[in-house]
Backbone of each chain as ProteinMPNN parsed JSONL, in Angstrom:
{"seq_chain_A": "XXXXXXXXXXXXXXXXXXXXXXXXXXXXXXXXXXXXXXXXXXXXXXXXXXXXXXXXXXXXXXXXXXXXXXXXXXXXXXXXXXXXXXXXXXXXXXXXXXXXXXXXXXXXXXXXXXXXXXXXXXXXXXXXXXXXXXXXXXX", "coords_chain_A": {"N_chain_A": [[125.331, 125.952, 91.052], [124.053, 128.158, 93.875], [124.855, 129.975, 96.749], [122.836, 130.279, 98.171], [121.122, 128.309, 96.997], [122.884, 126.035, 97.951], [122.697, 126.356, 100.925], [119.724, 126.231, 100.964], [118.954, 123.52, 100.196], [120.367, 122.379, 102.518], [119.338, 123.222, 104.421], [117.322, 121.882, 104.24], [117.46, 119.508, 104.98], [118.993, 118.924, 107.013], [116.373, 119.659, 109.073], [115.301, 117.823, 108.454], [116.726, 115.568, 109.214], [117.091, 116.548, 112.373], [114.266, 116.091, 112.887], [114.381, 112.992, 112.52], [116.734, 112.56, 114.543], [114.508, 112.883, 116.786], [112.782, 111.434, 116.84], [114.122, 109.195, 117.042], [115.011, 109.837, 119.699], [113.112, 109.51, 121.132], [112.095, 106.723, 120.33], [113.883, 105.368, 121.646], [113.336, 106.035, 124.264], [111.122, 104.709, 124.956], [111.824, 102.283, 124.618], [113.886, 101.401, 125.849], [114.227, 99.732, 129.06], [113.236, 100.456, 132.276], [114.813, 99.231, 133.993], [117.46, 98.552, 132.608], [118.456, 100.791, 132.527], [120.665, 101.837, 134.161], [122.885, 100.187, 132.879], [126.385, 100.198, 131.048], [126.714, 100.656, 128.488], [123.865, 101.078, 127.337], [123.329, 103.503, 129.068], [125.481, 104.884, 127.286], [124.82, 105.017, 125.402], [122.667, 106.868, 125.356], [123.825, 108.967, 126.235], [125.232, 109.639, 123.77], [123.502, 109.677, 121.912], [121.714, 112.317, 122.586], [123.932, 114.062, 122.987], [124.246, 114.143, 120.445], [121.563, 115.111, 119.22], [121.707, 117.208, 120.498], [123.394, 118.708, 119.375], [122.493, 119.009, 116.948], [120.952, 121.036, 117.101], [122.378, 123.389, 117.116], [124.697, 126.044, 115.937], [127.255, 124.973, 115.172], [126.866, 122.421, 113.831], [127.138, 122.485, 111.016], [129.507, 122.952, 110.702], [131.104, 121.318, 108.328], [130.232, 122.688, 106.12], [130.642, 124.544, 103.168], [132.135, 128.045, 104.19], [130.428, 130.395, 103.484], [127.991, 129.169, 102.849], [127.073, 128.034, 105.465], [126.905, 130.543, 107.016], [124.907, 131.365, 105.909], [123.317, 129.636, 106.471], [122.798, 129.704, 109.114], [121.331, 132.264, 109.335], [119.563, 135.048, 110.562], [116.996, 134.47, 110.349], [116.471, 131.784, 110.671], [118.009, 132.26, 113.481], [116.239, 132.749, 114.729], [114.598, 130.905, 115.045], [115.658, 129.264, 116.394], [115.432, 130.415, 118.726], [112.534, 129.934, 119.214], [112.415, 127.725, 119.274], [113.889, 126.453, 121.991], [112.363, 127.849, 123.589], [110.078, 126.386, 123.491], [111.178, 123.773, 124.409], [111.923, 124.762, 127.065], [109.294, 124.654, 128.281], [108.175, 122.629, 127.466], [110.016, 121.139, 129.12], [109.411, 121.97, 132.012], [106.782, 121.188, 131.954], [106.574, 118.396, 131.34], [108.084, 117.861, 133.594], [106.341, 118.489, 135.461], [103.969, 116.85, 135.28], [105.249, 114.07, 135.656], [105.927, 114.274, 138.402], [103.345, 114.525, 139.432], [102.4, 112.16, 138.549], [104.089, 110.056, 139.443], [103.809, 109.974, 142.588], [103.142, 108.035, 143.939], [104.559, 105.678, 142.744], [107.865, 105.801, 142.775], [109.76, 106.499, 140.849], [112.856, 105.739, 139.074], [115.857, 108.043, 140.065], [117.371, 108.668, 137.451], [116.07, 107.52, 136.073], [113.722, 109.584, 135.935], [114.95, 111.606, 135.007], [116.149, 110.929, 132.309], [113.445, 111.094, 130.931], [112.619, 113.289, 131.208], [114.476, 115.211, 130.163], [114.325, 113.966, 127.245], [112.064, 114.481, 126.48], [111.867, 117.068, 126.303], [114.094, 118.246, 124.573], [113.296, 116.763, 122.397], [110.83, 118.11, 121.873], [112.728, 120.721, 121.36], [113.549, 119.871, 118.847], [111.935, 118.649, 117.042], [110.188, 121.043, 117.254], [111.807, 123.468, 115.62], [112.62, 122.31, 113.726], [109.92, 121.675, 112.357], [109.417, 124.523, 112.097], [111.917, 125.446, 110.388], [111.113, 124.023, 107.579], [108.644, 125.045, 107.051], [109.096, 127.458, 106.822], [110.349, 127.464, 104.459], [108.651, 127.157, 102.53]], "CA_chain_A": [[124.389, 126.113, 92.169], [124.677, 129.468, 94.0], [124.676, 129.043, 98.414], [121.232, 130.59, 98.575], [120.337, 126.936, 96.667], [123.023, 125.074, 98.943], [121.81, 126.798, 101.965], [118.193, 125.296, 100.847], [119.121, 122.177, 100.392], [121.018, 121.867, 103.26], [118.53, 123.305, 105.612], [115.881, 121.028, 104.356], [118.486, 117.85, 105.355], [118.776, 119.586, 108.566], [115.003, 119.437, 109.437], [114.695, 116.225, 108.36], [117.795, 114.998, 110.371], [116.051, 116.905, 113.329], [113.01, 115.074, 113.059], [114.82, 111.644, 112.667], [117.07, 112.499, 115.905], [113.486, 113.375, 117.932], [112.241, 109.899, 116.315], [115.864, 108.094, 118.136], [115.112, 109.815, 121.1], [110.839, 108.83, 121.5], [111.945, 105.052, 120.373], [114.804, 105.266, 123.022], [112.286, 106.194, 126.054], [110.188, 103.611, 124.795], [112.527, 100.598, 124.39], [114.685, 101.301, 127.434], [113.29, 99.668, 130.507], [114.07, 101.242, 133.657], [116.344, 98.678, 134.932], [118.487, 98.736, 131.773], [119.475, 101.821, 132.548], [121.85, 101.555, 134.701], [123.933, 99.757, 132.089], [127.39, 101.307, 130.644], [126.167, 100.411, 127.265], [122.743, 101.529, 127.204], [123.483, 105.244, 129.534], [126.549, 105.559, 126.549], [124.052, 104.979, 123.92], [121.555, 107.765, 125.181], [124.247, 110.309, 126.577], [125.545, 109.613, 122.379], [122.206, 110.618, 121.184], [121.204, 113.234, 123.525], [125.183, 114.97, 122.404], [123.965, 114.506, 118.746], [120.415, 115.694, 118.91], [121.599, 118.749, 120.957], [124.63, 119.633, 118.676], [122.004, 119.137, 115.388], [120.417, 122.575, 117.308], [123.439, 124.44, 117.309], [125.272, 126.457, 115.002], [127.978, 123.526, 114.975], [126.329, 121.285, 113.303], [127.197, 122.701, 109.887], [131.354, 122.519, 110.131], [131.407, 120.966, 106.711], [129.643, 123.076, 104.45], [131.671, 126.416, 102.813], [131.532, 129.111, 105.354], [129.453, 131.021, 103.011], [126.82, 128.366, 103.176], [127.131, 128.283, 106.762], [126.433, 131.746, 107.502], [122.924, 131.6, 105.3], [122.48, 128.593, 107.276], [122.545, 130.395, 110.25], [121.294, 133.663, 109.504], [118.65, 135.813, 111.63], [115.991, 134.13, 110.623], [117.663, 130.379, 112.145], [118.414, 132.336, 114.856], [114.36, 133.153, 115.339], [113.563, 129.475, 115.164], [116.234, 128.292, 117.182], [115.036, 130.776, 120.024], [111.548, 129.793, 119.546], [112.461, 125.665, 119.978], [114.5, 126.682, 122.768], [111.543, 128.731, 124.511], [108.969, 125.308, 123.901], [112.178, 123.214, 125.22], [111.357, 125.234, 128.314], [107.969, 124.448, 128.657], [108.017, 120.881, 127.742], [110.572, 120.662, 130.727], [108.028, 122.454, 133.186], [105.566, 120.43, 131.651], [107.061, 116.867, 131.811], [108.203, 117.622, 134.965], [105.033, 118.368, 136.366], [103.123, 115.641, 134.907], [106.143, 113.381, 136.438], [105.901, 114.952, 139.69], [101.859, 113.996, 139.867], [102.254, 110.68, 138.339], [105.176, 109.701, 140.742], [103.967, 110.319, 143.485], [103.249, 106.863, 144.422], [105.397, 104.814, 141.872], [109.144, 105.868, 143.414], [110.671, 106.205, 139.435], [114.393, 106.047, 139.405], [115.857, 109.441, 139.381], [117.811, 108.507, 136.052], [114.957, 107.319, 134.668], [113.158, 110.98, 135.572], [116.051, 112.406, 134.096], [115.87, 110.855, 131.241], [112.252, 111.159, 130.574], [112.431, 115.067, 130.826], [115.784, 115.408, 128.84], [113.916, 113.353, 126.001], [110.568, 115.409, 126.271], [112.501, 119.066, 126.104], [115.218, 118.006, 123.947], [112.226, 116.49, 121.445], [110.091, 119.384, 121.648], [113.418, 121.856, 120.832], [113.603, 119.073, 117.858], [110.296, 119.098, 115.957], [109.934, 122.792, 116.564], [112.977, 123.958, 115.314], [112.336, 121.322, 111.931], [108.476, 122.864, 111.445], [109.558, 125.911, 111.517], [112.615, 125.875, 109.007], [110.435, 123.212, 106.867], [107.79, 126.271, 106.785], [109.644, 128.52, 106.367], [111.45, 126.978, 102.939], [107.35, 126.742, 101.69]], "C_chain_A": [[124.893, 127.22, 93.1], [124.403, 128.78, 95.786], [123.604, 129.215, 98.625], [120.68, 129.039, 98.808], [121.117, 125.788, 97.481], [122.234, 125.092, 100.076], [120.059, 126.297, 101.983], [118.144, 124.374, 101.312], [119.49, 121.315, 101.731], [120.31, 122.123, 104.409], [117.054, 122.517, 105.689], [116.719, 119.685, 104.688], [118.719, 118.096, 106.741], [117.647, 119.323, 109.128], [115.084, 118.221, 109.389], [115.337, 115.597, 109.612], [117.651, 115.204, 112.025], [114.941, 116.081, 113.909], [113.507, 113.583, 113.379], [115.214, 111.351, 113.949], [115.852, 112.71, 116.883], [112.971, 111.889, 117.743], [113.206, 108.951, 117.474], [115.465, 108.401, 119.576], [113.742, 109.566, 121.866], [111.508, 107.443, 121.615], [113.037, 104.699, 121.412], [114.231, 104.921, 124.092], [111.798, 105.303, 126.06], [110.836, 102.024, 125.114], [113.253, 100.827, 125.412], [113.807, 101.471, 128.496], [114.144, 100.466, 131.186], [115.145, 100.723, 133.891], [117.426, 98.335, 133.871], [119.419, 99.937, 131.614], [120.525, 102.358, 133.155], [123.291, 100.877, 134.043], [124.643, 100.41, 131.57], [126.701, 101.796, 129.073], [125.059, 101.04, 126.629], [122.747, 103.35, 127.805], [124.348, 105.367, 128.256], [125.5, 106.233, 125.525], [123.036, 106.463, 124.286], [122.408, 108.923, 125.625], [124.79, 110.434, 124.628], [124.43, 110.331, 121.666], [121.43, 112.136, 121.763], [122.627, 113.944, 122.835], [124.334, 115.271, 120.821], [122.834, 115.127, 118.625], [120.847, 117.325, 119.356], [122.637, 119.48, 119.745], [123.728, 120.012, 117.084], [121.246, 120.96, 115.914], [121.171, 123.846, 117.201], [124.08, 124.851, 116.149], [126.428, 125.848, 114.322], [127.854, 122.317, 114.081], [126.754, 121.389, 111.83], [128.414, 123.091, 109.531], [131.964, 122.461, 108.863], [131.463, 121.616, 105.851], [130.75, 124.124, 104.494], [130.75, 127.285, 103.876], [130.318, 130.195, 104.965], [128.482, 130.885, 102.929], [126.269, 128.452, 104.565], [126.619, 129.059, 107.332], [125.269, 131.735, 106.827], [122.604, 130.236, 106.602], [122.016, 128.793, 108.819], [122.541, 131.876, 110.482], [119.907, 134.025, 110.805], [117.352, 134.672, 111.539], [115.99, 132.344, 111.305], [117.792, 130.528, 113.238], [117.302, 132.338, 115.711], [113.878, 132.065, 115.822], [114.311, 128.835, 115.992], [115.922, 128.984, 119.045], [113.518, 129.937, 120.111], [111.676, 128.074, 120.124], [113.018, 125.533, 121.158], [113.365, 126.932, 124.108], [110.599, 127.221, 124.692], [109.789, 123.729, 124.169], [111.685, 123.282, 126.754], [110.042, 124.901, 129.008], [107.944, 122.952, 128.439], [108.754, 120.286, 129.026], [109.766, 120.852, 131.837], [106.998, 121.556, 133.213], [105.74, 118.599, 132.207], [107.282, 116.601, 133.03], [107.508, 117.884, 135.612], [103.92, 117.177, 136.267], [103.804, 114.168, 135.778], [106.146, 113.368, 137.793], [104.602, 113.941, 140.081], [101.691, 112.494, 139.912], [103.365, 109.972, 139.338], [105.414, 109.774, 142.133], [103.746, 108.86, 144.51], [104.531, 105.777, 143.991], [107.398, 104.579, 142.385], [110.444, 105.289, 142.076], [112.133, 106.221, 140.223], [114.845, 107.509, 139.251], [116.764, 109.289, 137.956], [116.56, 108.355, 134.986], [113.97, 108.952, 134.413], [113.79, 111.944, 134.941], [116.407, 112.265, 132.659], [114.609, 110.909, 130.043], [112.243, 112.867, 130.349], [113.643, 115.794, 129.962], [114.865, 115.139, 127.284], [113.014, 114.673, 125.419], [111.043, 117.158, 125.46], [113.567, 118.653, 125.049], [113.829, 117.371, 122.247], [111.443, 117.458, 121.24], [110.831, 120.4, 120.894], [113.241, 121.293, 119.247], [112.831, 119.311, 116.735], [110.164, 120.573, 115.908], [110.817, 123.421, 115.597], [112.584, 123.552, 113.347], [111.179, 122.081, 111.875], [109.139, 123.996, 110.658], [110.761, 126.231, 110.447], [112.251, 125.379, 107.229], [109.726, 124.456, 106.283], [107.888, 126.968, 106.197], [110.547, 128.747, 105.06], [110.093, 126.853, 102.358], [106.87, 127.943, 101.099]], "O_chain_A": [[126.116, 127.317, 93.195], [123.975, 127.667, 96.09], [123.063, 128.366, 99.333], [120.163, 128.522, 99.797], [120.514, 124.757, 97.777], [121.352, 124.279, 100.354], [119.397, 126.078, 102.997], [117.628, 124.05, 102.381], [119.167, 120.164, 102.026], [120.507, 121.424, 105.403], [116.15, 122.462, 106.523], [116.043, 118.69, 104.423], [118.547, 117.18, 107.546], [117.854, 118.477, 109.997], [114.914, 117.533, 110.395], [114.796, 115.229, 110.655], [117.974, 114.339, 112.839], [114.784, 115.581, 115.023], [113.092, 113.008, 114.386], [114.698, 110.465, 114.63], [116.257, 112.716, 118.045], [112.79, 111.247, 118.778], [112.884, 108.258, 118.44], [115.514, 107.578, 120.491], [113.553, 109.474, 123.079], [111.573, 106.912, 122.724], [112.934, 103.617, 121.989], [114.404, 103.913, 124.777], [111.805, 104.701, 127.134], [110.38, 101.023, 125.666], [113.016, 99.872, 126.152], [113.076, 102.382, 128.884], [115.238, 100.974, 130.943], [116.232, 101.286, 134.014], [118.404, 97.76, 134.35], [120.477, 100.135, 131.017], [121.215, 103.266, 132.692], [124.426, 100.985, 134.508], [124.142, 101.5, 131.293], [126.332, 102.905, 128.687], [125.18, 101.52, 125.502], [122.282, 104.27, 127.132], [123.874, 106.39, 127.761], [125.37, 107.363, 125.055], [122.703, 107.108, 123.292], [121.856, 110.012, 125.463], [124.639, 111.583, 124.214], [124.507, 111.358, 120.992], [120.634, 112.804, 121.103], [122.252, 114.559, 121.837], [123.97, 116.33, 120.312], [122.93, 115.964, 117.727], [120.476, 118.354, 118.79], [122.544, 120.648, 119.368], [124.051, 120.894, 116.288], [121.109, 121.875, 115.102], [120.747, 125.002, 117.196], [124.076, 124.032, 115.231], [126.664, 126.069, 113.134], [128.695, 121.477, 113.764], [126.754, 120.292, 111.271], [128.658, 123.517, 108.402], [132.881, 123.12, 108.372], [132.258, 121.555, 104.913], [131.489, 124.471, 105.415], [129.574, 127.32, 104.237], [129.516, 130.706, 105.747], [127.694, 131.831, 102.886], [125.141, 128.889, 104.793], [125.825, 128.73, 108.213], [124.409, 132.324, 107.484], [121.678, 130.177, 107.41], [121.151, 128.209, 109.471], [123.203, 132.569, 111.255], [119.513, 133.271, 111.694], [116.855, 134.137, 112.53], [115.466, 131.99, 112.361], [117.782, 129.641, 114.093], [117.238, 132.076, 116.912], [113.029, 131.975, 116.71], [113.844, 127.8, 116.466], [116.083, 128.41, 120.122], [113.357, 129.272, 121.135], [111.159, 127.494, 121.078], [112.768, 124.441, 121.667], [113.432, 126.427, 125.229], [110.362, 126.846, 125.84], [109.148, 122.679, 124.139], [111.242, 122.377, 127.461], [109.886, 124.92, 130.229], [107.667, 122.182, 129.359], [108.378, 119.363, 129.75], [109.455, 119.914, 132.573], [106.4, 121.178, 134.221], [105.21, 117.922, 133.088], [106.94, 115.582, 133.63], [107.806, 117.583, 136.768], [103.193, 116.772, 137.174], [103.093, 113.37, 136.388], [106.402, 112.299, 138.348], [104.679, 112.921, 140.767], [101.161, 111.778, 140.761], [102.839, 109.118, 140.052], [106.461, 109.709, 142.777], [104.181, 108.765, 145.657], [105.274, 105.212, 144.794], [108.026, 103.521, 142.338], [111.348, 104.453, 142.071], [112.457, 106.534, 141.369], [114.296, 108.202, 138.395], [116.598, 110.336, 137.33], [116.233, 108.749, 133.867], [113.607, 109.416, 133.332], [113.298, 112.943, 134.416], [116.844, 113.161, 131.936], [114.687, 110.817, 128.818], [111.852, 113.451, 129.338], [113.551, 116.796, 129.252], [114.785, 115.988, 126.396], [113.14, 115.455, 124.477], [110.669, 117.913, 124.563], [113.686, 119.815, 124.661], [113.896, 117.935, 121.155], [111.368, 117.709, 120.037], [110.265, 121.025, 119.998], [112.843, 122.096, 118.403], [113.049, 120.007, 115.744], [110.054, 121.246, 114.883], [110.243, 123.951, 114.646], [112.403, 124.195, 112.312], [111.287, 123.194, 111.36], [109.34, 124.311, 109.485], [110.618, 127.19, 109.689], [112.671, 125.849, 106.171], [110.086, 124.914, 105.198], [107.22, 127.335, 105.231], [111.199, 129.729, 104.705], [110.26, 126.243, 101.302], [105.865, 127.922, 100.388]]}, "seq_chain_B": "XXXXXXXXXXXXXXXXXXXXXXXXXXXXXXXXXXXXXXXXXXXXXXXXXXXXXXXXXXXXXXXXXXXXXX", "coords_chain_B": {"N_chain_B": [[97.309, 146.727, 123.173], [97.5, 145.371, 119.756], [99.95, 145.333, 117.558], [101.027, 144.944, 114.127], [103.705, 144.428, 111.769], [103.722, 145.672, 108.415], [104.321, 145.085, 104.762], [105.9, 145.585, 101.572], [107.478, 144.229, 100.38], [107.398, 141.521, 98.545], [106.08, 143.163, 96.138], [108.094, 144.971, 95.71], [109.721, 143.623, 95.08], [109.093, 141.925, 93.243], [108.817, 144.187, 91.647], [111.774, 144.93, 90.369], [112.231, 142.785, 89.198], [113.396, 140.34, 90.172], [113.994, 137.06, 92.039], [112.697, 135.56, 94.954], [114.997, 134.397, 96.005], [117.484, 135.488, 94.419], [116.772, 137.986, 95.418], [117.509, 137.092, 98.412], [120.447, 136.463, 97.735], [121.313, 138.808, 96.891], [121.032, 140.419, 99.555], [121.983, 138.798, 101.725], [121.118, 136.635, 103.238], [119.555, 133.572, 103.774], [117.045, 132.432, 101.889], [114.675, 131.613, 102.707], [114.004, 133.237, 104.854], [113.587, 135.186, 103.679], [111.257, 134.77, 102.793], [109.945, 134.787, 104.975], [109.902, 136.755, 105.759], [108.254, 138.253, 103.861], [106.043, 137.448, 104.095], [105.328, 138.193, 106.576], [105.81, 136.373, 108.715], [107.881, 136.726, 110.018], [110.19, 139.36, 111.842], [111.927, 141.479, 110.418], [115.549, 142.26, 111.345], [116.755, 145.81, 111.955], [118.957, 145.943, 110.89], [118.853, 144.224, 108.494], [117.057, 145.181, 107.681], [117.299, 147.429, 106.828], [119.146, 146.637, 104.47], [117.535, 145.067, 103.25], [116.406, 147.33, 101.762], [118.032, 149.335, 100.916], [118.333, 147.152, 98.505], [116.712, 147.148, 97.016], [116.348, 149.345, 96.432], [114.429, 151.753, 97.391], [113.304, 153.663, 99.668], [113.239, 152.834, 103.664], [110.935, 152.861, 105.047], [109.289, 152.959, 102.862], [109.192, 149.83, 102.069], [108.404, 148.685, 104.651], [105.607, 148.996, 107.376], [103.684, 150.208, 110.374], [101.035, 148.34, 111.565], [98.543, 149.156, 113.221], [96.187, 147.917, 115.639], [94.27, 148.926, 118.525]], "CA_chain_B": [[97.953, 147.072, 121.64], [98.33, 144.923, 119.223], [100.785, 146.0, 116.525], [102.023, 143.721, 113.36], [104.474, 144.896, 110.671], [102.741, 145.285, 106.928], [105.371, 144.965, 104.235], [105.762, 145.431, 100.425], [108.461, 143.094, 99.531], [107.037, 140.93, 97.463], [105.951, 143.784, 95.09], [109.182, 146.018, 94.994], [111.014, 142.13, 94.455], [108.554, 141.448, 91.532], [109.316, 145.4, 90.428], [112.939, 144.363, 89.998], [112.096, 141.262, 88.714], [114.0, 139.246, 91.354], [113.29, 135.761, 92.568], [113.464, 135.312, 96.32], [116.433, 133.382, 96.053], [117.756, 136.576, 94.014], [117.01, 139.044, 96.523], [118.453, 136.478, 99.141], [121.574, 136.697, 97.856], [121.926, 140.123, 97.289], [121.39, 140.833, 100.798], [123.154, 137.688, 102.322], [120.245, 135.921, 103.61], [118.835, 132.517, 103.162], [115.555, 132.586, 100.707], [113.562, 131.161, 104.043], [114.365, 134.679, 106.061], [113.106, 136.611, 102.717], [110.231, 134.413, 102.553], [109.047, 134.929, 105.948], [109.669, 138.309, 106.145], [107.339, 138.763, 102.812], [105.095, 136.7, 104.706], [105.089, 138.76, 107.624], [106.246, 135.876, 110.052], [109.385, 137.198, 110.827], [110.045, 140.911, 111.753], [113.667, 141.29, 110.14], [116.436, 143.483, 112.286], [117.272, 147.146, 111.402], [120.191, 145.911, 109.568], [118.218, 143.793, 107.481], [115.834, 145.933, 106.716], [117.969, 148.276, 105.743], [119.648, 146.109, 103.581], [116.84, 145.548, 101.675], [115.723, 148.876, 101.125], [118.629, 149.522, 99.452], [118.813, 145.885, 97.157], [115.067, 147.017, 96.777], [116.312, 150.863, 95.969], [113.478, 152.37, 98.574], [112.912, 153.948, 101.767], [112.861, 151.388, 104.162], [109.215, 153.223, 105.533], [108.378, 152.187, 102.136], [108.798, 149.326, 102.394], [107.583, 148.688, 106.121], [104.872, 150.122, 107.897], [102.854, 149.113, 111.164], [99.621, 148.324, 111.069], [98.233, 148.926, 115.07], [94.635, 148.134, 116.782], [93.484, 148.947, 119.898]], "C_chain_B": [[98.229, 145.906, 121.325], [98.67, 145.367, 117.514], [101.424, 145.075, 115.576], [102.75, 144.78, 111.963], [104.03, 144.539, 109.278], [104.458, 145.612, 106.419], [104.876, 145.192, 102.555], [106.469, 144.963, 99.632], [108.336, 142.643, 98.407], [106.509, 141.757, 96.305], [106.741, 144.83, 94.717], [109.906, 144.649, 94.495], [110.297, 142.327, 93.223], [109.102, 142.744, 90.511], [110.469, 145.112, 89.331], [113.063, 143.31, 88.97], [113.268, 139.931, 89.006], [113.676, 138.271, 91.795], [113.469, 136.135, 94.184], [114.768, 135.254, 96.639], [117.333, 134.463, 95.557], [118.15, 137.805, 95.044], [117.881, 138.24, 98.013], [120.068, 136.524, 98.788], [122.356, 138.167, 97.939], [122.641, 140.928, 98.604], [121.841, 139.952, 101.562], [122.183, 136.97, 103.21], [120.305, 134.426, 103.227], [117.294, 132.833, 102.303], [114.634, 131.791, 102.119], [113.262, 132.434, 104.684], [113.42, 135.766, 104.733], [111.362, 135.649, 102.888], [109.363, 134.539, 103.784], [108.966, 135.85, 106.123], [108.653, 138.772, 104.85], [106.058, 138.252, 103.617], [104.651, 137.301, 105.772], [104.647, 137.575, 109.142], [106.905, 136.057, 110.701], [109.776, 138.988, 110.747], [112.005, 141.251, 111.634], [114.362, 142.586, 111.186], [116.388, 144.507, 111.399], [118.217, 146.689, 110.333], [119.749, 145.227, 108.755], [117.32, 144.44, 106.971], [116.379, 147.37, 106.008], [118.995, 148.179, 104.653], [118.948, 145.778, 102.182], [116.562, 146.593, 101.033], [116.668, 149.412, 100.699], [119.378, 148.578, 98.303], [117.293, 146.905, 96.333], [115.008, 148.753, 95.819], [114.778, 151.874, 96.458], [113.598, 152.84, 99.762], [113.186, 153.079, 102.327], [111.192, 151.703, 105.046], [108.846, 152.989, 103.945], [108.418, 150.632, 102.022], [108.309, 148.066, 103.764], [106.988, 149.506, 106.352], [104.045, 149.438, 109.018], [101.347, 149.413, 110.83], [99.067, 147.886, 112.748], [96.629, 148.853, 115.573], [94.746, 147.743, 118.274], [92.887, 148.134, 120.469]], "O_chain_B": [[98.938, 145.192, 122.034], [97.891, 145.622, 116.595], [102.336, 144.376, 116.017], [102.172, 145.712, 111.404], [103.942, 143.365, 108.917], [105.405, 146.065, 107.061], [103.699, 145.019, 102.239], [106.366, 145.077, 98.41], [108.888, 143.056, 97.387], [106.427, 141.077, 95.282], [106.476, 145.568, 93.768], [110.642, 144.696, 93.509], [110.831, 142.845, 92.242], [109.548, 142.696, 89.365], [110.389, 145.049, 88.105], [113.927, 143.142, 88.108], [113.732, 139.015, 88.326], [112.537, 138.484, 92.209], [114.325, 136.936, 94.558], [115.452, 135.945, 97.394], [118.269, 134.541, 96.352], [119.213, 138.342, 95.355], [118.795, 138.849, 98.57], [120.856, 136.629, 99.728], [123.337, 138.577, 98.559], [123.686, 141.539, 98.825], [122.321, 140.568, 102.514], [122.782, 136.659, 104.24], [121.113, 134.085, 102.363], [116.716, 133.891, 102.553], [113.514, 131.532, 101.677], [112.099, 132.602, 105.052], [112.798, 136.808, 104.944], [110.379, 136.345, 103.144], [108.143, 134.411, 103.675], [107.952, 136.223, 106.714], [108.253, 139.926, 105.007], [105.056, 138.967, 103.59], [103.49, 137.024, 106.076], [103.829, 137.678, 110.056], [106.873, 135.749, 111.892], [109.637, 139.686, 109.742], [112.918, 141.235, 112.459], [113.769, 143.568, 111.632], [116.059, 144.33, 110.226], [118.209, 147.024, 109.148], [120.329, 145.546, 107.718], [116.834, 144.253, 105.856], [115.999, 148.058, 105.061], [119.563, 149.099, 104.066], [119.212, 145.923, 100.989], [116.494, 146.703, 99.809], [116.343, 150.244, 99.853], [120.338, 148.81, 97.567], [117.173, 147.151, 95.133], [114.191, 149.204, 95.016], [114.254, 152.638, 95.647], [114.021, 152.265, 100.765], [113.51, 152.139, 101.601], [110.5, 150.811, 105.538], [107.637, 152.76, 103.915], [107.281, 150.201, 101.831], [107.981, 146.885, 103.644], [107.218, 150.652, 105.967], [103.671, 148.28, 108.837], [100.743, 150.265, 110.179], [99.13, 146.794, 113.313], [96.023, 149.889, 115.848], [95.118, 146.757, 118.91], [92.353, 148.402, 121.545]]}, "name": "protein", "num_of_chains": 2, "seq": "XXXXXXXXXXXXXXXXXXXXXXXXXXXXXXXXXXXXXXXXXXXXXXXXXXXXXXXXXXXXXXXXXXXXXXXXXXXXXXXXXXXXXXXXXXXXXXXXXXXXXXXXXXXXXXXXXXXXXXXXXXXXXXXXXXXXXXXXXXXXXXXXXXXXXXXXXXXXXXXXXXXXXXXXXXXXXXXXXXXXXXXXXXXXXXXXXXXXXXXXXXXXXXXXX"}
């Protein structure tokens, strides 16, 4: 098997693993009430997943493989998709946090909990985009 | 202006008779980066494009060229 065909393989296990971590961090928001979050247990568990989802974006993430793999795995065109998930990162933050803003204006969220609601949102958005587009781009 | 990059990849690769995956290695790519740049999703750097154009044994204005309307 030559690295072109690791480099495949390994960037379609990537996407996926992408997608799964954006999955952890939706059913997170969802299942953690507010007032659980204050717990050691429960903040460990989401600063744990929030480290891992961000490091699956980074050029880091792929330590293991032969360096030769590595470098296809993060060539130019990786680097295209990891700006573009980056750029609708940006906007889901603007976004969440304006929608947050409107809806909160009575309610008096926790600021952890708004902090964790717009981490999720932008950190999920870099997620899925990032996966489309290397998914796509292997079609 | 808008301006998009036309390409002839995919028919100096077939000249050769190269797979993707083929020409990906030559030039040190992943086969995703060749496939989008045949595709004309991705507008490869100078140094890639002049990497292919000589796996590809061409110009590199052959194969790129823009394609601009007003």
């Amino acid at each position: 098997m030559s690295n072109v065909q690791r480099a495949d393989a390994k960037g379609i296990q990537r996407a996926i693993i992408c997608y799964m971590m954006a999955g952890v961090l939706l059913l997170q928001a969802i299942v953690i009430r507010p007032d659980q979050i204050g717990s050691l247990g429960r903040s460990s568990m989401w600063v744990a997943t929030i480290l891992m989802a961000g490091l699956c974006l980074t050029p880091f993430a792929g330590w293991a493989v032969p360096r030769g793999v590595r470098r296809l795995l993060n060539d130019e065109g990786t680097r295209q998709h990891r700006m573009i998930a980056m750029t609708a990162a940006f906007w889901a933050t603007l976004l969440s946090a304006s929608v947050i803003t409107l809806l909160n204006a009575g309610a008096n969220l926790p600021v952890m909990q708004i902090v964790r609601l717009i981490v999720t949102a932008s950190l999920g958005a870099a997620l899925v985009t990032f996966a489309t587009l290397e998914l796509r781009a292997g079609r | 202006m808008n301006e998009t990059l036309l390409n002839t990849l995919k028919d100096e690769r077939e000249r050769l008779g190269l797979t993707q995956a083929a020409l990906a290695e030559r030039v040190g790519v992943s086969r995703k980066t060749i496939n989008t740049v045949e595709n004309g999703v991705f507008v490869p750097s100078t140094i890639l494009a002049l990497k292919l154009a000589a796996v590809l044994e061409r110009p590199v204005e052959a194969l790129f060229r823009i394609s601009g309307s007003r």
